[in-house]
BASESE-351153 format. One record per residue (C-alpha): chain; x, z, y negated. Coordinates in steps of 0.05 Angstrom, whole numbers, plus 5000, padded with zeros to 4 digits. Layout:
N
A,X,Z,Y
...
END
This chain:
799
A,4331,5181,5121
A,4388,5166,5171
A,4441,5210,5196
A,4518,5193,5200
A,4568,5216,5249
A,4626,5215,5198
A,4691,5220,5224
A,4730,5277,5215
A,4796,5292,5195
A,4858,5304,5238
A,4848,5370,5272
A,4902,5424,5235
A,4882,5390,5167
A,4857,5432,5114
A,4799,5397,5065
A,4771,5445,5008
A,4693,5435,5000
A,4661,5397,4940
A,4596,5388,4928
A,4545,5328,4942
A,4556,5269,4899
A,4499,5242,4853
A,4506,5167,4851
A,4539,5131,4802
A,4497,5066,4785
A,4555,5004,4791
A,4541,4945,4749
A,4517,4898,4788
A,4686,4468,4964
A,4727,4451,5014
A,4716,4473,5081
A,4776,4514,5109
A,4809,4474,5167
A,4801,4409,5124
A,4839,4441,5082
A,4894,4473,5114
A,4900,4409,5150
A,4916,4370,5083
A,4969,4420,5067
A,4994,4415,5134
A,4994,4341,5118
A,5020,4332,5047
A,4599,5261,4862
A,4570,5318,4847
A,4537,5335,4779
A,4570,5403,4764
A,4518,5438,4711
A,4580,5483,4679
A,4538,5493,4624
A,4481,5539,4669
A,4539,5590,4681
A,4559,5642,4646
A,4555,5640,4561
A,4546,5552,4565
A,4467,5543,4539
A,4431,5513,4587
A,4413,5442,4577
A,4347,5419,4572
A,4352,5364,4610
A,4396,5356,4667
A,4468,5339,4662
A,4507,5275,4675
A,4530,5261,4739
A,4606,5290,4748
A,4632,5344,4722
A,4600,5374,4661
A,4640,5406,4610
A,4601,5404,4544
A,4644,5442,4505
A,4703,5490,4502
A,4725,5545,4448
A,4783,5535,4410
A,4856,5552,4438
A,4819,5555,4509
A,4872,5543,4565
A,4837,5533,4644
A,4839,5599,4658
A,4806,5627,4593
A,4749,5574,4611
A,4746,5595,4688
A,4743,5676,4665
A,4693,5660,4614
A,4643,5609,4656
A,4654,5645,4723
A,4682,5712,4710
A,4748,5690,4744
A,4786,5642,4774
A,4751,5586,4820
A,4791,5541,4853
A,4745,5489,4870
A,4724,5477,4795
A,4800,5489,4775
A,4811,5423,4817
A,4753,5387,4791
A,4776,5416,4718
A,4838,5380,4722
A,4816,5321,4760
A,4768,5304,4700
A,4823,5299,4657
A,4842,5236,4686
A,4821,5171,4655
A,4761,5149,4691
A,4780,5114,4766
A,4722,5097,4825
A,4776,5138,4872
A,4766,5211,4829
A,4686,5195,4826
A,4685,5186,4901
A,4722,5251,4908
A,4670,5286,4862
A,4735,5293,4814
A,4719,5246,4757
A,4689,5276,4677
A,4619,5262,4671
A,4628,5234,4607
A,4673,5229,4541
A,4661,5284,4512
A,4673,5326,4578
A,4741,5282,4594
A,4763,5305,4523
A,4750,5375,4531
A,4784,5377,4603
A,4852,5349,4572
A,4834,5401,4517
A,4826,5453,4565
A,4904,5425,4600
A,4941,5428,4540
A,4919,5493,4522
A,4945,5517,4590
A,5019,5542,4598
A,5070,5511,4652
A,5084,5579,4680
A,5005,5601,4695
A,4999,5516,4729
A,5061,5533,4775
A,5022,5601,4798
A,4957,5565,4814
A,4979,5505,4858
A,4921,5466,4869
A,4938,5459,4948
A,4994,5489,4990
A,5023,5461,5060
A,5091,5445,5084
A,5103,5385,5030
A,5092,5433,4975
A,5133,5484,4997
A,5193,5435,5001
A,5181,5398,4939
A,5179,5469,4903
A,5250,5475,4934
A,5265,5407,4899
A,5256,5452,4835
A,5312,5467,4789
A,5294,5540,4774
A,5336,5542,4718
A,5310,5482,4677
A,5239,5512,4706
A,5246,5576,4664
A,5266,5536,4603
A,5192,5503,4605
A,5147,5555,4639
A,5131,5584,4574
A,5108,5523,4544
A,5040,5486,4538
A,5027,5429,4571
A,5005,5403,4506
A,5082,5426,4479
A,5113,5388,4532
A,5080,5326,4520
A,5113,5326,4443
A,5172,5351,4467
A,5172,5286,4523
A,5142,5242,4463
A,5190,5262,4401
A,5258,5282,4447
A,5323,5238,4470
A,5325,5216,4534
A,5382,5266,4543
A,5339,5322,4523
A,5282,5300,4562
A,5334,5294,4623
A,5362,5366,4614
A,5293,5386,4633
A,5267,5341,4684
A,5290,5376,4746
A,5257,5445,4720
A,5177,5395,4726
A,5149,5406,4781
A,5112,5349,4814
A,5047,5385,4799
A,5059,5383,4724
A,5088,5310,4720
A,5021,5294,4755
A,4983,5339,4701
A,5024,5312,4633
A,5013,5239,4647
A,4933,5255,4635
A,4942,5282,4573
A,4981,5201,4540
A,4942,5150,4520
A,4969,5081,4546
A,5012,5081,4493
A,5041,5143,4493
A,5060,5129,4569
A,5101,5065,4551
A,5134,5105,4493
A,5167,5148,4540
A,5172,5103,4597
A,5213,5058,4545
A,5250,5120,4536
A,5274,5145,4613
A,5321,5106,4655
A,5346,5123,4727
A,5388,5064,4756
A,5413,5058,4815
A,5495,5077,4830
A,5531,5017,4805
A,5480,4975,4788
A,5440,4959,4730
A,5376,4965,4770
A,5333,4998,4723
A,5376,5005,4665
A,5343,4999,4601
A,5326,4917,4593
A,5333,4901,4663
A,5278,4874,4705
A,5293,4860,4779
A,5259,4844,4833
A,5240,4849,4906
A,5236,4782,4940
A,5179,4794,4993
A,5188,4745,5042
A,5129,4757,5089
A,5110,4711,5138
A,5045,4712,5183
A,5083,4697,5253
A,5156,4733,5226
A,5187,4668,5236
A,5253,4666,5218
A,5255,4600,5179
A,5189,4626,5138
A,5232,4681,5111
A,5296,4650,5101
A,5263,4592,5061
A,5227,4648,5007
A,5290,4676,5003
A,5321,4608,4984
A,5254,4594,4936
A,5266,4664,4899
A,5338,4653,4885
A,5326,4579,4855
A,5286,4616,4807
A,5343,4662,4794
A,5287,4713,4819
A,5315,4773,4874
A,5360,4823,4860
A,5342,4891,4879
A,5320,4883,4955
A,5304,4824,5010
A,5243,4864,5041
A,5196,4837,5083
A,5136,4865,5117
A,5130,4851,5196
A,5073,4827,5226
A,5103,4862,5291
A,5128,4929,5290
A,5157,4907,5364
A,5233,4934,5364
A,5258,4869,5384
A,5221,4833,5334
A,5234,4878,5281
A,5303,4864,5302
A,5304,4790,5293
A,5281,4795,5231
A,5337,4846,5197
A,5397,4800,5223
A,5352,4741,5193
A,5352,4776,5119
A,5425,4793,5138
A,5453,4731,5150
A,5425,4706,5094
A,5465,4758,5058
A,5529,4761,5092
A,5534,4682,5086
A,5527,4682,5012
A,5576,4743,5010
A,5529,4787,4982
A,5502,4849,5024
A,5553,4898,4986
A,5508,4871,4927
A,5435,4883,4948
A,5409,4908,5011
A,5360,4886,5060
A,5301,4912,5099
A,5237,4903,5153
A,5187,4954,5117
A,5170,4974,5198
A,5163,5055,5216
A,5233,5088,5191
A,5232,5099,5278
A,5237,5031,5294
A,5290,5012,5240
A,5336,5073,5265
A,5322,5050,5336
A,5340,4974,5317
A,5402,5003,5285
A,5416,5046,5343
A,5417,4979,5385
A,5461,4942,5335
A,5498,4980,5288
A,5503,4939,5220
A,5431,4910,5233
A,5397,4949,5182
A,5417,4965,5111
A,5357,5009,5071
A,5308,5048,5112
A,5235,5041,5097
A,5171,5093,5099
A,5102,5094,5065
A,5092,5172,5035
A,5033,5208,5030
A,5030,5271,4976
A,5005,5326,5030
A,5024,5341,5102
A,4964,5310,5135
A,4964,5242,5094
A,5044,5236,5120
A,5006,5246,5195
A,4975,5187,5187
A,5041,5144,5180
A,5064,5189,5231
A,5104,5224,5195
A,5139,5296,5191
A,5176,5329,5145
A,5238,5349,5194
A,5239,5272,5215
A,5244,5246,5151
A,5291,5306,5131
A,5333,5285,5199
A,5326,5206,5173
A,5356,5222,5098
A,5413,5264,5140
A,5436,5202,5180
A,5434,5153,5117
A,5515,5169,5099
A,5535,5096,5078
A,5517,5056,5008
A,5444,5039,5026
A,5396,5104,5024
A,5311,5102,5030
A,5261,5062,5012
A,5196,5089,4999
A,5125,5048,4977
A,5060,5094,4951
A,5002,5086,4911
A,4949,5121,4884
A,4885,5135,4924
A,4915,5129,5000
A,4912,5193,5015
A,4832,5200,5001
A,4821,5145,5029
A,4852,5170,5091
A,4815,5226,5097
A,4871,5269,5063
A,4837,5283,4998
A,4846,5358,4995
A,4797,5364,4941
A,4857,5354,4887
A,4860,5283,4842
A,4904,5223,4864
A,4944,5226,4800
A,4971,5289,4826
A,4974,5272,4898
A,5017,5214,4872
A,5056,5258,4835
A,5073,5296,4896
A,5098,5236,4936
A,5155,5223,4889
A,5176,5294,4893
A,5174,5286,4969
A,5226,5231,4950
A,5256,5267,4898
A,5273,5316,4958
A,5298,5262,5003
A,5343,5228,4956
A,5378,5290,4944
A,5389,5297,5021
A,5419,5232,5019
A,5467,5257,4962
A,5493,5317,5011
A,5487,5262,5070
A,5540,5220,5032
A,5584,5289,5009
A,5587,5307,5075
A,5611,5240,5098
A,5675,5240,5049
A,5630,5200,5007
A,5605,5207,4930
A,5549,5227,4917
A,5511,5163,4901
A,5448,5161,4929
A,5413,5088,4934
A,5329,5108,4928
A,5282,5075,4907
A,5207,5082,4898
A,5157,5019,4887
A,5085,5045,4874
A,5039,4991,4905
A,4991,4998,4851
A,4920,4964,4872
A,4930,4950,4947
A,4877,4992,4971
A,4814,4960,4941
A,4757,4987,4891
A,4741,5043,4925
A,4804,5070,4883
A,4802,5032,4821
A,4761,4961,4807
A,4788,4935,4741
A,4850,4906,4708
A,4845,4952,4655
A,4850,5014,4705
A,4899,4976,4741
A,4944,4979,4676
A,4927,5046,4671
A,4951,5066,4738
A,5020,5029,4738
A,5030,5058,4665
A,5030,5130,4690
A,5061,5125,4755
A,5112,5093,4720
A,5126,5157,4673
A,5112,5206,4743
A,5168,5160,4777
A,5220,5166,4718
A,5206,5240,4705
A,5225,5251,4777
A,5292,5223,4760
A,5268,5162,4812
A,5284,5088,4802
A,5213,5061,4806
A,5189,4991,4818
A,5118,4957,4816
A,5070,4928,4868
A,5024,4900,4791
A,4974,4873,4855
A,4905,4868,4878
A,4867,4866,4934
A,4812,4804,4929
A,4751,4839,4929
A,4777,4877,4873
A,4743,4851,4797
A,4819,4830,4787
A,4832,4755,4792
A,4898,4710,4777
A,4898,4710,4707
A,4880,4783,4708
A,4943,4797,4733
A,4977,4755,4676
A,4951,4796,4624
A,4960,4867,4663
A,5037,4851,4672
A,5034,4833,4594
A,5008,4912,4576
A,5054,4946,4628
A,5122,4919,4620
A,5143,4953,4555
A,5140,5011,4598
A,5206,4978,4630
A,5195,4988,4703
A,5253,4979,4753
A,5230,4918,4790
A,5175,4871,4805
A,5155,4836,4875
A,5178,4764,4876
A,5136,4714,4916
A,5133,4638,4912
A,5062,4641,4890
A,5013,4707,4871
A,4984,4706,4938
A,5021,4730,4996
A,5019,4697,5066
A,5012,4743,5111
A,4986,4812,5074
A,4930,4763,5036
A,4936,4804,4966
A,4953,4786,4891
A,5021,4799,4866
A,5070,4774,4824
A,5105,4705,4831
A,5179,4683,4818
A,5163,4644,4762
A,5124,4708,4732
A,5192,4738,4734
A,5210,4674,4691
A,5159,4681,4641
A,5167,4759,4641
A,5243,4750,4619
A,5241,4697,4570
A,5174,4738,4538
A,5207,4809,4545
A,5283,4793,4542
A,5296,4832,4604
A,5353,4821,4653
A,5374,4807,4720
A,5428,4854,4751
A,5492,4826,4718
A,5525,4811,4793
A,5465,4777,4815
A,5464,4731,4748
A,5528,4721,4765
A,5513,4698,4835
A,5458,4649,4800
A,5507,4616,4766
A,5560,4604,4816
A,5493,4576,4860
A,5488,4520,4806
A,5411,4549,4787
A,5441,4571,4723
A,5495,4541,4673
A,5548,4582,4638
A,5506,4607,4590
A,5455,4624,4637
A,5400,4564,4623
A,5367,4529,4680
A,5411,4468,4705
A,5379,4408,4742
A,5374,4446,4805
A,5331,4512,4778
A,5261,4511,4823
A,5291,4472,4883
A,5299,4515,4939
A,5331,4453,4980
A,5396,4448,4932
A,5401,4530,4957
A,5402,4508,5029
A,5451,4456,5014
A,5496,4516,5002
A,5482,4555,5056
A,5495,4511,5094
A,5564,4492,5058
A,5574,4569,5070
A,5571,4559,5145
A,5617,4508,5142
A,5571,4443,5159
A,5605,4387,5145
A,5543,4338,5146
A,5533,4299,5076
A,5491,4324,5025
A,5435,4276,5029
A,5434,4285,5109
A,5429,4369,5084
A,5374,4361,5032
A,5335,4311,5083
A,5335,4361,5139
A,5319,4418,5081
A,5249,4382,5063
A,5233,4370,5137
A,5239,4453,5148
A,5209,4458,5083
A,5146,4417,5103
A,5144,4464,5176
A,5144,4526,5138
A,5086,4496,5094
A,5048,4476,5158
A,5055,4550,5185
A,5009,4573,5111
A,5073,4604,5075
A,5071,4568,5007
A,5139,4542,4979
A,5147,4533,4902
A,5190,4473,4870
A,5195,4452,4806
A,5144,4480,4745
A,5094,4453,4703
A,5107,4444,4633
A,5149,4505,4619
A,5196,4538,4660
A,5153,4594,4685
A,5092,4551,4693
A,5071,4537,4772
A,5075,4474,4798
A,5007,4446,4778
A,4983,4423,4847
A,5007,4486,4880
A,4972,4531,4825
A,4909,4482,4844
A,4921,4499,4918
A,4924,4581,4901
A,4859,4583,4867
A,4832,4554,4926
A,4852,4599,4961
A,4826,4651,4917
A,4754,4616,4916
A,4757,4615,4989
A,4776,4690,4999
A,4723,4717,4952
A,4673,4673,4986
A,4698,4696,5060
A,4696,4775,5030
A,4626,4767,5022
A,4606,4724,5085
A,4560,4765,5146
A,4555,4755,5209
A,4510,4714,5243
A,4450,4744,5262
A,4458,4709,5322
A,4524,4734,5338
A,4526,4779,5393
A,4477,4730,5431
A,4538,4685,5438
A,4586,4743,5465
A,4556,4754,5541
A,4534,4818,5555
A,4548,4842,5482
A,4512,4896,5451
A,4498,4893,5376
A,4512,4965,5326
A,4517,4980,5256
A,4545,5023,5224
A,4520,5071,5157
A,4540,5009,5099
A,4472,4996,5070
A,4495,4925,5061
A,4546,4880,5053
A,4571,4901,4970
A,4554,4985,4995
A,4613,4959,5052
A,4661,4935,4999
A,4654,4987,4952
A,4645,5047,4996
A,4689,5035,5046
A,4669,5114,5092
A,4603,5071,5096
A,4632,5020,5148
A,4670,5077,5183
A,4600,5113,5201
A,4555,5097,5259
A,4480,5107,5246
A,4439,5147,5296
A,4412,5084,5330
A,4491,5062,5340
A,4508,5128,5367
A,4443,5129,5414
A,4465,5055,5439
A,4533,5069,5459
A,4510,5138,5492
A,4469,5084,5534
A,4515,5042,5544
A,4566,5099,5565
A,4514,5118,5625
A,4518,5045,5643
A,4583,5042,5652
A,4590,5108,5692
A,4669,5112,5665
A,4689,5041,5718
A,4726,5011,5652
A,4790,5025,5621
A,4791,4980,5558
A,4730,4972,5520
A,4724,4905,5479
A,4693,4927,5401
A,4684,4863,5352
A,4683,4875,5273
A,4667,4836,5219
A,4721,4876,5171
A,4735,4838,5104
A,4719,4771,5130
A,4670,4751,5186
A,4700,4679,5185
A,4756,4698,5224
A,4710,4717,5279
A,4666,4654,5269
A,4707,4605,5255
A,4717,4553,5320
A,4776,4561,5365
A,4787,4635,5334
A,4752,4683,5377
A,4735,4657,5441
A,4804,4631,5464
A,4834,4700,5453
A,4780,4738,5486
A,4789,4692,5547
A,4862,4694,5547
A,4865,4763,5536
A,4819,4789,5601
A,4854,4750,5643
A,4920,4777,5622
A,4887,4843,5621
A,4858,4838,5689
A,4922,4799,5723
A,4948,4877,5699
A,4912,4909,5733
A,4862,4937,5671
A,4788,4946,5693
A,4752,4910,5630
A,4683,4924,5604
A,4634,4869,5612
A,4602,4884,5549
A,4637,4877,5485
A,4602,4922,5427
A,4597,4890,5361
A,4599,4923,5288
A,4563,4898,5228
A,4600,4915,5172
A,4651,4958,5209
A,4719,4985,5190
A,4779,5004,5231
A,4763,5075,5234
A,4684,5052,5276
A,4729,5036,5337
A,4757,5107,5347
A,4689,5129,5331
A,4662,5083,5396
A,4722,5112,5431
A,4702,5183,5427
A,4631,5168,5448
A,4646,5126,5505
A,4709,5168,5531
A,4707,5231,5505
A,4670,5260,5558
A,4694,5232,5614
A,4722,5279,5673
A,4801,5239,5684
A,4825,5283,5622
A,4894,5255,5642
A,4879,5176,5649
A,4889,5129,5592
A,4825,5091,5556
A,4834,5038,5506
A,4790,5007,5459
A,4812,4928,5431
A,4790,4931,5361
A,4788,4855,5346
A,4775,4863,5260
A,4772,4805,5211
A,4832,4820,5157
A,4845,4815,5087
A,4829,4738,5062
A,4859,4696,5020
A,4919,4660,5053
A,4864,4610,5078
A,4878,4625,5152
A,4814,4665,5164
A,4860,4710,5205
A,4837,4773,5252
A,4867,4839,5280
A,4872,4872,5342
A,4879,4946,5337
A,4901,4974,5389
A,4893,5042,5414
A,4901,5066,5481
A,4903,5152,5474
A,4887,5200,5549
A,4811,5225,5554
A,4833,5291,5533
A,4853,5269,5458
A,4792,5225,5457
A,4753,5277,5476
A,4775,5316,5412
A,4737,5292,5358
A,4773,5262,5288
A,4849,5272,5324
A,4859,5196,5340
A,4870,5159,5276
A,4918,5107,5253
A,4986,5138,5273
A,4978,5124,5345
A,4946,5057,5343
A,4991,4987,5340
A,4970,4932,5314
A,4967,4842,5330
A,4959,4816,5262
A,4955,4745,5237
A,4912,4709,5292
A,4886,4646,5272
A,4888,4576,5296
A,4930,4567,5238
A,4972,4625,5243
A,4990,4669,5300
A,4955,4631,5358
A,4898,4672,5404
A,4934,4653,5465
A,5004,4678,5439
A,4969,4747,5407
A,4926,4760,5474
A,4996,4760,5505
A,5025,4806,5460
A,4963,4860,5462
A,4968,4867,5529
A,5045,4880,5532
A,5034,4933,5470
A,4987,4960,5515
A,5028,4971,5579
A,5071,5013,5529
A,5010,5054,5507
A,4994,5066,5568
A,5060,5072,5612
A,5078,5148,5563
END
């Protein structure tokens, strides 16, 4: 049997052991450019019951872990003393982890029940278990822990810490809303992340109905009110590509909480022309003192863009992880984001995006359940919004504190979850987690297409979670997003949602609506609801243009058609209802979504490398292409052979080279095989690098089946030994992305660290790597992306 190098973690991570998994047995058109060019045109089995007084079975035990049965009124502990003689902390973790419902991410993590019965008897064991003995037995202690334990309202804590958990869920289930507030800052994160396992589906939306936390002077999730983020990504952050969605979400009467959009470049200037874009937009409607604006770049780069040009930013942006070394790898401390929520004195606070399974999948696992972990990232914000409160009081200001949370539920792939039923299931509790934490929580309802979640999958999801009432929704002009190449929700889902539901847009955006001429006085749609033009006419009239109306709406369809040619989809109109897509654009989105699971499954030529000169061919541990999708550590191993290869090929080059060429497949080999995609950049891109003065390697290594992760792998082999501890290496990670915007698009990664850190195995990893994204023939052009690699790399290298 082969060996894998796996990677390791960040050095100064801690990882508690589990054992080795058992398997889990899974249950097993139109060509591209023709037609993008019409639309341009028109886990371990755990045998508990061996140990101590448990009979032992006679034949071996499921896969998982085992608990076949429990005595009555046993709490955790009882069970640990009595089946180990004490406490244990690796099968305390794996206790509570198997009382989540079943998820791929807990089985991967040797976390998930081995069966019914033994899910049953770990929530059994849970509820028996009192608050105060769960607080002394923290599953995992670092930095983050420590401060959200500060968070902590001792007080309210001692009220609880004689309960059961099993107590405190009828006490969440049968109380007011004011009772359940007068205890919610004594939970901490730990037992938010514990209770939600012990509801059913329903019981979640029965006190997720129940708990409201809207944001100061707003009815941004009040009870009844449904907002949304308008997400107006583009795959080249062209201006005009954003400012149109924003136009297309507000003829819907869709976008009241946030214009957010997430940047292809995290370049400061770029990032920069983008927030005055989403400003403007604002601040000509009169508006920004309404809803905020944001570039969801590193919370750095928006305080550096602010520092350039105060007023350019509004709400601050960062991803959280739930432990120390998951925040790492968004490069991220606790004293910088404790500095950030210091600075943040005006109306507009944070903005923070999770979801479950991120920090496993990042190597940050801990040996604790992503429920939990979850947990723990909205007491990180819980934290940080209350250093925005004493931010504002020590301004002069109230204390009103604009946070917000939005869990992107799904984003990660099925190495987490794989179905729309545990899709539910996962917005459903971190819906109660957010509102327990006193948070105002939105939803990312998405999926990632190589999840078993399609379209109308997400119809029905949004159906079962929205009694739950969250905050806010995403708000695109169709499910599929242009740039990030994911399922979401649409504006007219928001359409549908509110005429099904009877939920509300913030009264001063309604407001707004009307005065647009979307909606009438009684707030129905008027002739001009669904025609993003007629909200251009305005703007327009806003900025004073004095041109007629028809010579307005003529030049609005010719930017509308450009911003169609560039692959962002526009909606007008509906079908036969209101919230119905336009039929040919819901046509042109299952295309899409055809094409995407198609290009998720394609391979690589065999052939390949042979057409790369000099390449050299590796793969990595993925046994093939559906072991890739589903077990994603797979793609970031290198077999024996690979490693043996590149050792060669490291003698070869005798350390001449400076920037090393690798070539993955990723989530969609068509991006690398696709003509006019590859080849133009690579030549573009070594004669930029060379006119710098970069010594290039001849030989380009490609990956079958390789992740982002294989490239730092390749970059410890073939630098980490080299004698110039002080001299900068790169490797160009060239990765095909996420499908289904039809671009067949491809990433650069970018990483450019001195021999020395190389040379330490596991410490480079995501936070010090930049990114080209979007390159396409389609998209962002080869010659335009080789251009901007080689700049991000002068900056890499230059420190």
């Amino acid at each position: 049997m082969k060996t894998m190098h796996r990677v390791r973690p960040r050095r100064g991570t801690q990882r508690t052991p589990t054992p080795p998994a058992s398997p889990r047995v899974d249950p097993v058109g139109m060509r591209r450019r023709t037609f993008m060019k019409s639309v341009m045109l028109g886990s371990s089995a755990l045998a508990l019951a061996a140990c101590r007084q448990e009979p032992v079975p006679q034949t071996p035990p499921p896969p998982g872990v085992y608990i076949p049965s429990v005595n009555e009124g046993e709490s955790l502990f009882g069970y640990l003393e009595r089946t180990r003689g004490g406490f244990d902390p690796t099968l305390y973790k794996q206790l509570i982890g198997a009382a989540n419902e079943y998820k791929e991410g807990d089985e991967a993590a040797h976390l998930a029940a081995a069966d019914d019965t033994s899910r049953a008897n770990a929530r059994l064991l849970l509820s028996n278990t009192r608050i105060g003995e769960l607080r002394a037995h923290p599953l995992f202690e670092d930095g983050l822990f420590t401060l959200i334990e500060q968070g902590v309202d001792s007080a309210a804590a001692d009220t609880v810490k004689g309960w059961t958990m099993g107590e405190l869920k009828r006490f969440l289930l049968d109380r007011s809303e004011a009772e359940l507030k007068a205890i919610m800052p004594g939970l901490s994160s730990d037992i938010i992340g514990c209770i939600v396992k012990l509801m059913s589906n329903e019981e979640l939306i029965a006190v997720g109905s129940k708990v409201f936390n809207p944001l100061p002077g707003s009815h941004i999730g009040s009870k009844g009110y449904l907002g949304a983020r308008i997400q107006p990504n583009s795959p080249t952050d062209h201006p005009d590509d954003i400012r149109w969605q924003v136009f297309n979400g507000w003829a819907y009467a869709v976008g009241d909480v946030l214009l957010g959009t997430n940047p292809v470049s995290s370049e400061v200037a770029s990032v920069r022309t983008v927030e005055n874009t989403l400003r403007d937009v604002l601040e000509t409607f009169g508006i920004a003192d309404v809803m905020p604006h944001c570039v969801l770049s590193h919370i750095d780069i928006q305080a550096e863009v602010e520092q350039l040009e105060s007023g350019s930013t509004a709400l601050w942006f960062q991803s959280l992880g739930g432990t120390e070394g998951a925040n790492q790898t968004f490069d991220v401390t606790l004293p910088k984001m404790l500095a950030h929520a210091a600075r943040r004195t005006g109306k507009y606070g944070l903005y923070f995006e999770t979801g479950q399974g991120a920090d496993g999948t990042n190597g940050h696992g801990n040996g604790f359940d992503m429920v939990v972990h979850e947990s723990r990232k909205y007491g990180f914000a819980r934290v940080l919004k209350e250093r925005v409160a004493q931010a504002q009081l020590g301004a002069g200001r109230p204390a009103a504190p604009w946070v917000h949370l939005n869990d992107v539920a799904g984003f990660i792939g099925p190495e987490v979850f794989r179905t729309r039923e545990q899709l539910v299931r996962c917005c459903l509790e971190d819906i109660v987690m957010g509102k327990l934490h006193g948070l105002t929580l939105g939803l990312d309802v998405c999926s990632t297409l190589h999840m078993e979640v399609n379209l109308d999958d997400l119809d029905w999801c949004l159906e079962q979670i929205m009694p739950a009432n969250p905050a806010y929704l995403m708000a695109l002009p169709t499910k599929n997003d242009p740039m990030l190449s994911y399922l979401t929700t649409a504006f007219q889902d928001h359409v549908r949602l509110r005429e099904q539901f009877g939920y509300k847009v913030d009264d001063r955006m309604w407001a707004f609506f009307q005065e647009l001429g979307i909606l009438d006085a009684e707030g129905r749609p008027t002739a001009h609801f669904g025609d993003p033009a007629w909200v251009y006419l305005q703007y327009q009239r806003r900025k004073e243009d004095t041109r007629t109306d028809e010579e307005l709406l003529a030049e609005a369809r010719t930017r509308m058609a450009e911003v169609r040619k560039r692959g962002v989809w526009l909606a007008e109109g509906h079908g036969v209802n209101t919230w119905d897509l336009n039929p040919e654009l819901d046509r042109d989105i299952r295309y899409l979504y055809d094409d995407a699971k198609k290009s998720i499954h394609a391979e690589l030529p065999a052939t390949f490398a042979s057409t790369l000169t000099g390449a050299i061919s590796v793969a990595t541990g993925s046994k093939n292409r559906e072991d890739y999708i589903l077990h994603p550590p797979t793609g970031e191993q290198l077999s024996d052979e690979a490693l043996e290869s590149l050792r060669v090929l490291r003698e070869a080059q005798a350390g001449q080279y400076d920037v090393q060429f690798v070539i993955s497949d990723g989530l969609n080999a068509y991006a690398l095989t696709d003509e006019g995609h590859l080849l133009p950049y690579l030549e573009r891109v070594r004669s930029e690098l060379t006119a710098a003065g970069y010594r290039v390697a001849p030989q380009p290594i490609v990956v079958r089946s390789g992740r982002v992760r294989a490239g730092y792998h390749i970059g410890e082999v073939m630098y980490g030994a080299l004698p110039e501890q002080e001299s900068h290496r790169a490797i160009l990670h060239i990765i095909g992305e996420r499908p289904g915007s039809g671009h067949h698009a491809y990433s650069v990664y970018i990483t450019a660290p001195k021999v020395s850190t190389w040379a330490r195995e596991g410490e480079v990893d995501h936070d010090i790597t930049r990114v080209v994204s979007g390159i396409a023939d389609t998209a962002l052009s080869p010659a335009t992306a080789a251009v901007d690699t080689v700049r991000i790399l002068q900056g890499l290298t230059s420190s």
